[in-house]
RODO-2510 file (C-alpha; in nm, 4 decimals, decimal comma):
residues 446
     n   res          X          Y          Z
     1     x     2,2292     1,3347     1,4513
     2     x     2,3180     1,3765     1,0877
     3     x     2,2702     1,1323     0,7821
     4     x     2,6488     1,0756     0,7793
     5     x     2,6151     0,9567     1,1452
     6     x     2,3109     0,7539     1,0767
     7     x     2,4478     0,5353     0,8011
     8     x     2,7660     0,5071     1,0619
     9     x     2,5262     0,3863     1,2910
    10     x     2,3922     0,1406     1,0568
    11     x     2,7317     0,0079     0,9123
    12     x     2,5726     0,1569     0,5926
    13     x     2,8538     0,4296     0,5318
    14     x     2,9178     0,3460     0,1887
    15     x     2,5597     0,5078     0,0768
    16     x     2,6570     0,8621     0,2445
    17     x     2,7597     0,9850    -0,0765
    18     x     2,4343     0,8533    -0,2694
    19     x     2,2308     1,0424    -0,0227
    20     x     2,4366     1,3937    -0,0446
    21     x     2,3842     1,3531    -0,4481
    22     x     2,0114     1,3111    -0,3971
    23     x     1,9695     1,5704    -0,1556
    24     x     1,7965     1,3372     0,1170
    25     x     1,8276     1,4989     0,4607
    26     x     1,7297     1,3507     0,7633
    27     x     1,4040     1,5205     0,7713
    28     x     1,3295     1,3327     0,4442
    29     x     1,4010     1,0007     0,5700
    30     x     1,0801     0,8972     0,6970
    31     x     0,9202     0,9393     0,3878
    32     x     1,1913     0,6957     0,1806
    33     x     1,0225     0,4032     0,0541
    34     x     1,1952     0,0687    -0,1369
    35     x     1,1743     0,1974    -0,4973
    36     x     1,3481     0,5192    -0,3572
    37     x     1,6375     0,3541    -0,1960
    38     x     1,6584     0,1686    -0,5279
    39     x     1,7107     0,4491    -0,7255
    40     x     1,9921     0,6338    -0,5566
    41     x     2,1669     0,3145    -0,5666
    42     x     2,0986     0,0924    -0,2491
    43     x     2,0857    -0,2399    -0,4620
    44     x     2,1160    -0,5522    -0,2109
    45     x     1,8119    -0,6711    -0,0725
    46     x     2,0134    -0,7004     0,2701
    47     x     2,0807    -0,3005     0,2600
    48     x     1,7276    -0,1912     0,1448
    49     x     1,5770    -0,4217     0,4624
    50     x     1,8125    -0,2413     0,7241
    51     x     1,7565     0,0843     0,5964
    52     x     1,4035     0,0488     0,5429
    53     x     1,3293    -0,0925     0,9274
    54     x     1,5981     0,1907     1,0324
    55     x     1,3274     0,4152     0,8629
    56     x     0,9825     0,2643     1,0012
    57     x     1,1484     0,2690     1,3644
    58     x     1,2008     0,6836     1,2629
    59     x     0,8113     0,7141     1,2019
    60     x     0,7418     0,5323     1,5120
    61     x     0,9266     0,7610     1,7187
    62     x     0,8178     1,0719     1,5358
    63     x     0,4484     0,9713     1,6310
    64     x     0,3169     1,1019     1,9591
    65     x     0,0916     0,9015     2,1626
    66     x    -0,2092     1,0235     2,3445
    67     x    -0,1718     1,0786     2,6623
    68     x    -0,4618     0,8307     2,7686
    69     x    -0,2402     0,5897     2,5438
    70     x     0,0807     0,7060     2,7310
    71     x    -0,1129     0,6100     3,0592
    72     x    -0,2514     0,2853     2,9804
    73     x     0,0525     0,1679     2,7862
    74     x     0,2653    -0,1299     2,9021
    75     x     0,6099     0,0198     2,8871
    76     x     0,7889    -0,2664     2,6661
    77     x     1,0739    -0,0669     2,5141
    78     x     1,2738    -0,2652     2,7642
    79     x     1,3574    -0,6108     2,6523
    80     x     1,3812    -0,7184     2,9651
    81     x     1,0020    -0,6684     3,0428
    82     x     0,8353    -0,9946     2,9231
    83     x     0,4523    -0,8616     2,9064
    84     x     0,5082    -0,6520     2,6281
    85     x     0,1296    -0,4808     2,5223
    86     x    -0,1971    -0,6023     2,4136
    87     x    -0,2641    -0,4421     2,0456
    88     x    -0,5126    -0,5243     1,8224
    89     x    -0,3629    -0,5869     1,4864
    90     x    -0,4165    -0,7765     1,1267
    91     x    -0,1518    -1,0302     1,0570
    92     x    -0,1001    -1,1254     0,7198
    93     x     0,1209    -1,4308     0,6275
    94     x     0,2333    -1,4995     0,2384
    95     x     0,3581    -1,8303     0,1795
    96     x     0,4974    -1,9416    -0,1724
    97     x     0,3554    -2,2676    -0,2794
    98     x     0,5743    -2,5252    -0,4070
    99     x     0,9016    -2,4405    -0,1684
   100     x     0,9518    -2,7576    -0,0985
   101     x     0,9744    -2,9146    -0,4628
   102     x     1,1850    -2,6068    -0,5643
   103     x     1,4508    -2,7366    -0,2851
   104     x     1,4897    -3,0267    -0,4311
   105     x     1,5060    -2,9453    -0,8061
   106     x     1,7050    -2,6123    -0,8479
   107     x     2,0578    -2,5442    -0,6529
   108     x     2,1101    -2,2962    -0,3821
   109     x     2,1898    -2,0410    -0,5797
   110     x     1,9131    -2,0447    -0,7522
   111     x     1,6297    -2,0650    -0,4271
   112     x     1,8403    -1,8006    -0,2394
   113     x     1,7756    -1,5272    -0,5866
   114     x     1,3802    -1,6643    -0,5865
   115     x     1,3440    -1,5907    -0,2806
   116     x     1,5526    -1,2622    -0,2918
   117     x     1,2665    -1,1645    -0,5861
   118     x     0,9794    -1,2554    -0,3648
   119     x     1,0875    -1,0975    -0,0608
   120     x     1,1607    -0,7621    -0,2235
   121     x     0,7904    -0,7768    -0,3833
   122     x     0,6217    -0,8537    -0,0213
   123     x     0,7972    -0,7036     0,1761
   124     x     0,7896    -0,3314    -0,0214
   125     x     0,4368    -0,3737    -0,0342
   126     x     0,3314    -0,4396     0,3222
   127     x     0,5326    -0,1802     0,4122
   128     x     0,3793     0,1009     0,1490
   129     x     0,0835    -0,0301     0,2582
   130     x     0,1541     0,0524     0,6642
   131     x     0,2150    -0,2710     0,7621
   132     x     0,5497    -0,3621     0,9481
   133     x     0,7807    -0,7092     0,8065
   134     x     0,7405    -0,9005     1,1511
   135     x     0,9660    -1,1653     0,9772
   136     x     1,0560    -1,4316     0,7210
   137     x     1,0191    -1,7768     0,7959
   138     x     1,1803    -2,0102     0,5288
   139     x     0,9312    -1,8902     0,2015
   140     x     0,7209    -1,6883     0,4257
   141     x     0,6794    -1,3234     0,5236
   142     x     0,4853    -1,2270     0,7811
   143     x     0,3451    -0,8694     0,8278
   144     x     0,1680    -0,7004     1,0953
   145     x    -0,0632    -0,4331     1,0343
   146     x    -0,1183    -0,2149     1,3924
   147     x     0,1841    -0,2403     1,5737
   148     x     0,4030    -0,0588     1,6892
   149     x     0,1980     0,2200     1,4817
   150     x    -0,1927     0,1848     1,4260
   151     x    -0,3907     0,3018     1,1904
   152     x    -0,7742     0,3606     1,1754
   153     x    -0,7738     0,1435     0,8645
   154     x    -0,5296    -0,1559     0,9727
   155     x    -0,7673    -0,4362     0,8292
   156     x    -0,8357    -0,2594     0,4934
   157     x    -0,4863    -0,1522     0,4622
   158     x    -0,3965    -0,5791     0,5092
   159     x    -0,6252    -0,6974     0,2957
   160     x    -0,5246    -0,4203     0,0386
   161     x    -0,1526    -0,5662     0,0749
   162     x    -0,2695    -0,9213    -0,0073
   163     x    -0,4601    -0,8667    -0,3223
   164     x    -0,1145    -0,6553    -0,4399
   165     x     0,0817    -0,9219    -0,3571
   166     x    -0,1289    -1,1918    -0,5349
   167     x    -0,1747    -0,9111    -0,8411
   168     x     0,2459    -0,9002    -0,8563
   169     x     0,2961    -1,3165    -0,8389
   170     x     0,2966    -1,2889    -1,2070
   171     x     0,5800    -1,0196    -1,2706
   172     x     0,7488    -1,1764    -1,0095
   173     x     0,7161    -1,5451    -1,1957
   174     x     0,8384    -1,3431    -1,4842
   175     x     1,1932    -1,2323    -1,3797
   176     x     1,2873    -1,5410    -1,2247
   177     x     1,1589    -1,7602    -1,5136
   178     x     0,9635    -2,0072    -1,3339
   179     x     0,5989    -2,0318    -1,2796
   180     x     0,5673    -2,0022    -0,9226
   181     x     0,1799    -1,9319    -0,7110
   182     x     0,1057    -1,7777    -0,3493
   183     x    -0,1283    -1,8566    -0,0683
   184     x    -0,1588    -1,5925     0,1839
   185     x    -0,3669    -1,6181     0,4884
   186     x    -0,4948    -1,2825     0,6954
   187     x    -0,6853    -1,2630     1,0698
   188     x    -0,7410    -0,9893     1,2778
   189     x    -0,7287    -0,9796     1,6827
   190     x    -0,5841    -0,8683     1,9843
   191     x    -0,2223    -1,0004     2,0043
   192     x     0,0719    -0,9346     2,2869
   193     x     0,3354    -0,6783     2,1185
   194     x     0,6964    -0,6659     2,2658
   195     x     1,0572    -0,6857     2,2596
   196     x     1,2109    -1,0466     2,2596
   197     x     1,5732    -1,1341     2,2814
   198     x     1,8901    -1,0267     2,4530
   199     x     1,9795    -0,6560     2,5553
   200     x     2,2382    -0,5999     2,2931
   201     x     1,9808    -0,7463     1,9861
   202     x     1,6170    -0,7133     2,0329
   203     x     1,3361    -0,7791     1,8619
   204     x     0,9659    -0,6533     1,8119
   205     x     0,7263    -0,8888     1,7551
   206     x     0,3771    -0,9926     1,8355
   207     x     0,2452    -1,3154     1,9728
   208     x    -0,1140    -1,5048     2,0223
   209     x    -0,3915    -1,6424     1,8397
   210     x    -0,4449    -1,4167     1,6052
   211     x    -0,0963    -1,5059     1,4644
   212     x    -0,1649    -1,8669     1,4958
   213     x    -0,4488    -1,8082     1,2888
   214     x    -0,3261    -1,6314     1,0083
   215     x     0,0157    -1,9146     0,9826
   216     x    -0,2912    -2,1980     0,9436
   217     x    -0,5365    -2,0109     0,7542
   218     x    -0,2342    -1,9750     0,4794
   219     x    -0,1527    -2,3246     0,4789
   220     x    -0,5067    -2,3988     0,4085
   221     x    -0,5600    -2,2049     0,1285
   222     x    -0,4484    -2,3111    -0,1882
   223     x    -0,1986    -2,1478    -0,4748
   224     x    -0,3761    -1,7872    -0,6116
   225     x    -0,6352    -1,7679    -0,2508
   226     x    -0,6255    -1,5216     0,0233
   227     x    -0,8066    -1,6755     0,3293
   228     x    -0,9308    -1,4601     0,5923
   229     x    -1,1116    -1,5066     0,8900
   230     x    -1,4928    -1,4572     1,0205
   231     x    -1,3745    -1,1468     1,2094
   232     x    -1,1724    -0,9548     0,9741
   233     x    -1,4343    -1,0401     0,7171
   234     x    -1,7050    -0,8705     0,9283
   235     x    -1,4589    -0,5367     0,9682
   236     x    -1,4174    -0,5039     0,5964
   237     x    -1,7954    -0,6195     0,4723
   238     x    -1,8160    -0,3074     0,2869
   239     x    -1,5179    -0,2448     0,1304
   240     x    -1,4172    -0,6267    -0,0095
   241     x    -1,5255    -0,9416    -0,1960
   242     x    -1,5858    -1,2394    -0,0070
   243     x    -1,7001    -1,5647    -0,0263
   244     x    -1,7736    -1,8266     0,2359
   245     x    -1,5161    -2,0697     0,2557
   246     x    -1,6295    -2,3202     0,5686
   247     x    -1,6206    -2,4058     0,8778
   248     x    -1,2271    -2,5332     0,8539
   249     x    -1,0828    -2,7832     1,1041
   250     x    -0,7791    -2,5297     1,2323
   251     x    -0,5116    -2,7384     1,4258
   252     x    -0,4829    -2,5870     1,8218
   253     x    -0,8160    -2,4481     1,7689
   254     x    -1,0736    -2,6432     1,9501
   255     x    -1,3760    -2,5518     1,7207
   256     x    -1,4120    -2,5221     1,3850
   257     x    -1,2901    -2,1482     1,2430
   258     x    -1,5382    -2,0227     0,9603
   259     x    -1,2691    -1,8613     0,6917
   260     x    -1,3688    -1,6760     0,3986
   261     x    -1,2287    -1,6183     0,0404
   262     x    -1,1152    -1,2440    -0,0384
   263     x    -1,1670    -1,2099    -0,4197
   264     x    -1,1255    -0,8157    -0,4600
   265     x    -1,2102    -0,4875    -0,3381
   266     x    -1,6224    -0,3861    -0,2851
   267     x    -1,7345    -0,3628    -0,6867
   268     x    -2,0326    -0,1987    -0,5912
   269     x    -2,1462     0,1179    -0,3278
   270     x    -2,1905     0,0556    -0,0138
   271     x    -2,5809     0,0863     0,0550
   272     x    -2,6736     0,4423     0,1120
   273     x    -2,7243     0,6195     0,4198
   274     x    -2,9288     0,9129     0,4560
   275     x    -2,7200     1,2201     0,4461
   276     x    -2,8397     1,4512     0,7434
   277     x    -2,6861     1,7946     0,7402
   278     x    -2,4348     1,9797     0,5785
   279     x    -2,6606     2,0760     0,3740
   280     x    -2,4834     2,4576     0,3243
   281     x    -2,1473     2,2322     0,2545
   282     x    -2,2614     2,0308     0,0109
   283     x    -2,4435     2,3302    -0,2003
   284     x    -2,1078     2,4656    -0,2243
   285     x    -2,0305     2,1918    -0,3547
   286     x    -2,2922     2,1764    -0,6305
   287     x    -2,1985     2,5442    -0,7226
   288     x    -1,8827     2,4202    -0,8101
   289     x    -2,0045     2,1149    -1,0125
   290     x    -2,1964     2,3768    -1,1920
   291     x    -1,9536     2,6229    -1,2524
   292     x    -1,7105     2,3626    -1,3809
   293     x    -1,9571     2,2711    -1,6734
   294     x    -2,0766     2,5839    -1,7785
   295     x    -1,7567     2,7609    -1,7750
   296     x    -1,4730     2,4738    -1,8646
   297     x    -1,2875     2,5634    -1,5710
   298     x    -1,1982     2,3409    -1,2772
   299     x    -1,1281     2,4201    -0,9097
   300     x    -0,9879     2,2560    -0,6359
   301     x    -1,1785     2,2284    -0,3245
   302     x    -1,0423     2,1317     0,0675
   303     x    -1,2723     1,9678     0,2956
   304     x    -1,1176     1,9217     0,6412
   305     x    -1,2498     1,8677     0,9955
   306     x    -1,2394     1,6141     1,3270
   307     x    -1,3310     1,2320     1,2238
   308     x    -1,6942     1,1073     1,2242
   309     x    -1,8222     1,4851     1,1789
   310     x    -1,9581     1,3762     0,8121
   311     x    -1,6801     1,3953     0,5641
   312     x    -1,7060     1,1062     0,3868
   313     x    -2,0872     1,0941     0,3733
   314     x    -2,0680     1,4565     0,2390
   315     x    -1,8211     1,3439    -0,0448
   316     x    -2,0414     0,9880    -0,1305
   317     x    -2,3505     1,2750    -0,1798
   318     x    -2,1655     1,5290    -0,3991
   319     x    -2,0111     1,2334    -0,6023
   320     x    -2,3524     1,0946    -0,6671
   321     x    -2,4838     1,4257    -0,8166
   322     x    -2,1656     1,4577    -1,0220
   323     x    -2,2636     1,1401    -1,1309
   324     x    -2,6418     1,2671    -1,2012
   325     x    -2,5123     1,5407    -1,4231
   326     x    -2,2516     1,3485    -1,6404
   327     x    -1,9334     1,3947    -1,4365
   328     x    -1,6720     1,0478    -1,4649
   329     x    -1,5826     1,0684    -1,1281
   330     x    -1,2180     0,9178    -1,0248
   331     x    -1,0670     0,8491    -0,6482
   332     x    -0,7705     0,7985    -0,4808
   333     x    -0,6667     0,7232    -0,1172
   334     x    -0,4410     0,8524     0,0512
   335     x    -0,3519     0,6505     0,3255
   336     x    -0,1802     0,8420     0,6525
   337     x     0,1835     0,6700     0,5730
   338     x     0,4934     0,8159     0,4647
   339     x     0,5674     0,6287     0,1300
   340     x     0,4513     0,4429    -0,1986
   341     x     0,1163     0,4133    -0,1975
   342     x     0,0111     0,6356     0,0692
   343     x     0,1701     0,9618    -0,0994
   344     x     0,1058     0,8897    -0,4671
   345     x    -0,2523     1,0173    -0,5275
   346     x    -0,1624     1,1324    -0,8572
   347     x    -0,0516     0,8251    -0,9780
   348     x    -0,3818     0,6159    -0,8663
   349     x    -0,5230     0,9082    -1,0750
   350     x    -0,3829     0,8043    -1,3734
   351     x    -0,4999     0,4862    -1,3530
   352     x    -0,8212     0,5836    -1,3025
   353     x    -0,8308     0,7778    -1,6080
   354     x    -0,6812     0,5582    -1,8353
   355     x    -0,9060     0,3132    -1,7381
   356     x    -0,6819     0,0682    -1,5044
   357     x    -0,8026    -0,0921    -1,1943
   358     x    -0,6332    -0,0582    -0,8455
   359     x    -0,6054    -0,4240    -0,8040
   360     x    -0,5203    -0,4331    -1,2355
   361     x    -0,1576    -0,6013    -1,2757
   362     x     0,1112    -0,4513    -1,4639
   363     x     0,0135    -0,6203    -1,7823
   364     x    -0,2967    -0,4291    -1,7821
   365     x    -0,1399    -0,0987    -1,7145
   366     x     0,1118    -0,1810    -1,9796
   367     x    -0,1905    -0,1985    -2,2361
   368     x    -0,3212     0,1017    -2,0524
   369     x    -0,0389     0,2468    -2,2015
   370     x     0,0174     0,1517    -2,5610
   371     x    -0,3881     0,2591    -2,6139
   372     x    -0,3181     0,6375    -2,4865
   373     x     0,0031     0,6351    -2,7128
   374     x    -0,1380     0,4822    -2,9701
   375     x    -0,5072     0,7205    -2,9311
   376     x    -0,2353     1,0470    -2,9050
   377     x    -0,3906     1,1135    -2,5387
   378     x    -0,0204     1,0977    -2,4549
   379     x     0,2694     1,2458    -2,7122
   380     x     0,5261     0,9125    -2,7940
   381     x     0,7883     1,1459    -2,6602
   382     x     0,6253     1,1091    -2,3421
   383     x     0,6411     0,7403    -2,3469
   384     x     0,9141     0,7315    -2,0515
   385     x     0,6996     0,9825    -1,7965
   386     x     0,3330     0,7809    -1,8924
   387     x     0,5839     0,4606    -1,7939
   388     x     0,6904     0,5973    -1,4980
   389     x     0,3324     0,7246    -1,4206
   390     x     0,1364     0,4233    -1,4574
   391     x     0,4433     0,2050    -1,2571
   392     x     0,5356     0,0085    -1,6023
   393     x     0,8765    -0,1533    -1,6416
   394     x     1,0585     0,0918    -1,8807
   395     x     1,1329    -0,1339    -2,1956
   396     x     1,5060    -0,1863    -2,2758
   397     x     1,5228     0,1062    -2,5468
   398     x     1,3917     0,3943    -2,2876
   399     x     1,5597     0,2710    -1,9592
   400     x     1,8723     0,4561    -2,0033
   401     x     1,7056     0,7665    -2,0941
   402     x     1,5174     0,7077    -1,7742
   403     x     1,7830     0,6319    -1,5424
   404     x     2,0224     0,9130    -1,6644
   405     x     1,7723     1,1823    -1,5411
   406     x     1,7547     1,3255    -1,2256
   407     x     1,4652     1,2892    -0,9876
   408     x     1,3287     1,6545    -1,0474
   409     x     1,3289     1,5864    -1,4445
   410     x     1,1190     1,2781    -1,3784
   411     x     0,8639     1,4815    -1,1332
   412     x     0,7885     1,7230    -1,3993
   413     x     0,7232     1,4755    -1,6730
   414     x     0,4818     1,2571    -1,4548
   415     x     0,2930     1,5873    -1,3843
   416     x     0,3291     1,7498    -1,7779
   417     x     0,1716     1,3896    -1,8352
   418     x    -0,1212     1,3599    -1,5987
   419     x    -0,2345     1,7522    -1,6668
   420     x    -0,2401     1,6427    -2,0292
   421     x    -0,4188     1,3310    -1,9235
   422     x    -0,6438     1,4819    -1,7713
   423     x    -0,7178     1,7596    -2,0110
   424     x    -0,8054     1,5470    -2,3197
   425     x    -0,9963     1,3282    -2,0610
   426     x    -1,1787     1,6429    -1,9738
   427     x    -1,2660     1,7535    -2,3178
   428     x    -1,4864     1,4370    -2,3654
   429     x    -1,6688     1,4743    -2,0617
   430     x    -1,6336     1,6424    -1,7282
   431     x    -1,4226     1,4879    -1,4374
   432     x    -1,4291     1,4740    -1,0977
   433     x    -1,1361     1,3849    -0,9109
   434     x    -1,1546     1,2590    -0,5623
   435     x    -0,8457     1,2389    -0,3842
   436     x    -0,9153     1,0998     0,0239
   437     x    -0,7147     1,1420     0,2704
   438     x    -0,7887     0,9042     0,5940
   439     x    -0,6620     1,0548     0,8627
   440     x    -0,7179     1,4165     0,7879
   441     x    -1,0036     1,4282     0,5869
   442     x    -1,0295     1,4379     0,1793
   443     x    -0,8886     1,6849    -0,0821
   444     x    -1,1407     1,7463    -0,3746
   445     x    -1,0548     1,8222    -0,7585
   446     x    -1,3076     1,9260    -0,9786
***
């Protein structure tokens, strides 16, 4: 199969020619994400959606199973087989608030290009996230997070996907003019996976109480809250913000479900445990540290191995010497996922550097920005790469600079950019970049 024959497939021919210009082969397909189909050209929501499930279902089959998962696996390819497989997933529903009134005061036209804005926001980022669009129901989306691909991280990587959601309501609001809030509702579970509907059109979807859950844990919170429940809480104690919401009367429950408020990601460190081992590993790391500050120089350093053999306590060790010694230390994740998020260290970087928060919304970055123009970290001319960088709306006097150069133009100026970033950074104290990868194990910067 070819991309020519792919896009046939699709009834998507009239984008063959936008691919050929960009150089995408079919190799390069799984790693496509929203913005990129945006750029070469792919401009109705419609398109993106069947291009961008057309992609996921790539990365599903490019993923081998285990065998031990091969054996125990329900075979539900088949839509005829109505068992499907038990997975345990997070579901996360986002639900705008307000539908209703908006029905009855603006025309169809009008809902239909809301909706069109709101859907293209969720949607892209449950699915940069590793999350799957399971479907939209009226002003909802609903994403799944752990089928038909899991993750080791499926619960961090939903609630990560709410709090971006919530954090782009307000850009959102902005382009279609109209003040509009969010409720979005997350629980985590086993659930039945399969294939519904006829043999010619198929669907995957999941099924059970966990889904119940999340649908009436997002009706119950209010405009601006993410409601999650007891178990998914427990999963991500370490990582996230909570607060207890209740014991909340959940229609078909027969109990009272305790639900909890996700404010953020974990402010503080997690408490410490006591590093055992690795002790010749981690003064390698220390020589480094000390080389960096006495000579000025940095180096790059690749820790690998199998999981659970002491990576990450290794890194939370070394960090907290740099630390001791007057490194600002910075970190990224790199989630195990072909686009967006998962691949774009550098950019997370950035924003770490210039002082921006992950969960920060694109007004903050924007004022990220104007400081390092306006403190000559980063040259005006630059204006359109630090933009780019930092994921800020070009403004209407650089966009067709932007958009008339290629993508190889804009990779360079991103990374001219960041190493200059990161060099006047540098030169007012030393920095330690952390850049984690999940499923592999992380890649140091010094």
């Amino acid at each position: 199969m070819d991309i020519a024959t792919w896009l046939h497939d699709l009834d998507l021919s009239v984008y063959e020619q936008a691919f050929r210009e960009n150089a995408i082969e079919l190799e390069l397909l799984p790693q496509l994400t929203a913005d990129d189909l945006k750029e070469i050209g792919v401009i109705p929501v419609g398109h993106r959606r069947k291009l961008l499930d057309a992609i996921a279902a790539l990365r599903a089959s490019a993923l081998p199973a285990p065998d031990d998962a091969r054996d125990a696996r329900v075979q539900s390819a088949s839509p005829d087989d109505p068992i499907g497989e038990r997975r345990q997933v997070t579901v996360l529903f986002a639900d705008l608030a307000g539908y209703t009134a908006w029905g009855q005061q603006l025309d169809a036209e009008e809902v239909h290009a809301l909706l069109e804005q709101f859907f293209d926001c969720a949607d892209r980022i449950i699915q940069e996230h590793g999350g799957r669009i399971d479907k939209h129901i009226g002003d909802c989306v609903m994403g799944v997070f752990g089928a038909p691909i899991a993750h080791g991280d499926d619960a961090e990587r939903a609630a990560r996907a709410a709090l971006a959601i919530r954090a782009a309501i307000p850009d959102v609001s902005a382009r279609v003019g109209r003040p509009i809030g969010i409720h979005i509702g997350l629980a985590g579970g086993q659930v039945v996976a399969s294939r519904t509907g006829s043999v010619s059109h198929s669907e995957y979807t999941v099924t059970g109480d966990t889904v119940n859950l999340a649908s009436r844990l997002t009706a119950a919170a209010q405009a601006g809250e993410i409601l999650t429940s007891d178990d998914t809480r427990r999963v991500l104690a370490t990582r996230v913000d909570c607060v207890d919401a209740g014991m909340l009367d959940i229609k078909g429950f027969a109990e009272p479900v305790r639900a909890w408020h996700l404010l953020g990601l974990q402010s503080v460190a997690r408490e410490q445990r006591p590093f055992v081992g690795r002790r010749a590993e981690l003064r390698l790391l220390e020589t480094a540290l000390t080389a960096c500050r006495e000579t000025g120089r940095g180096q790059a350093i690749y820790v690998r191995g199998e999981a659970g053999i002491g990576k990450t306590r290794l890194i939370e060790e070394i960090q907290q010497t740099a630390t001791s010694v007057g490194f600002a230390c910075h970190a990224a994740l790199v989630l195990d996922f072909g686009g967006g998020v998962g691949r774009d260290a550098i950019r997370a970087l950035a924003r770490s550097l210039l002082g921006v928060e992950v969960t920060s919304d694109t007004e903050a970055a924007r004022v990220a920005a104007a400081s390092a123009l306006s403190s000559d970290v980063v040259a005006n001319d630059d204006a359109v790469f630090l933009n780019d960088l930092l994921n800020v709306p070009q403004p209407p006097e650089l966009r067709p600079i932007y958009e008339a150069m290629d993508t190889g133009t804009r990779s360079q100026g991103r990374q001219r950019v960041f190493v200059h970033v990161l060099d006047r950074k540098s030169r007012q104290s030393p920095r330690a970049c952390w850049s984690s990868r999940i499923c592999t194990g992380p890649i140091k910067r010094c």
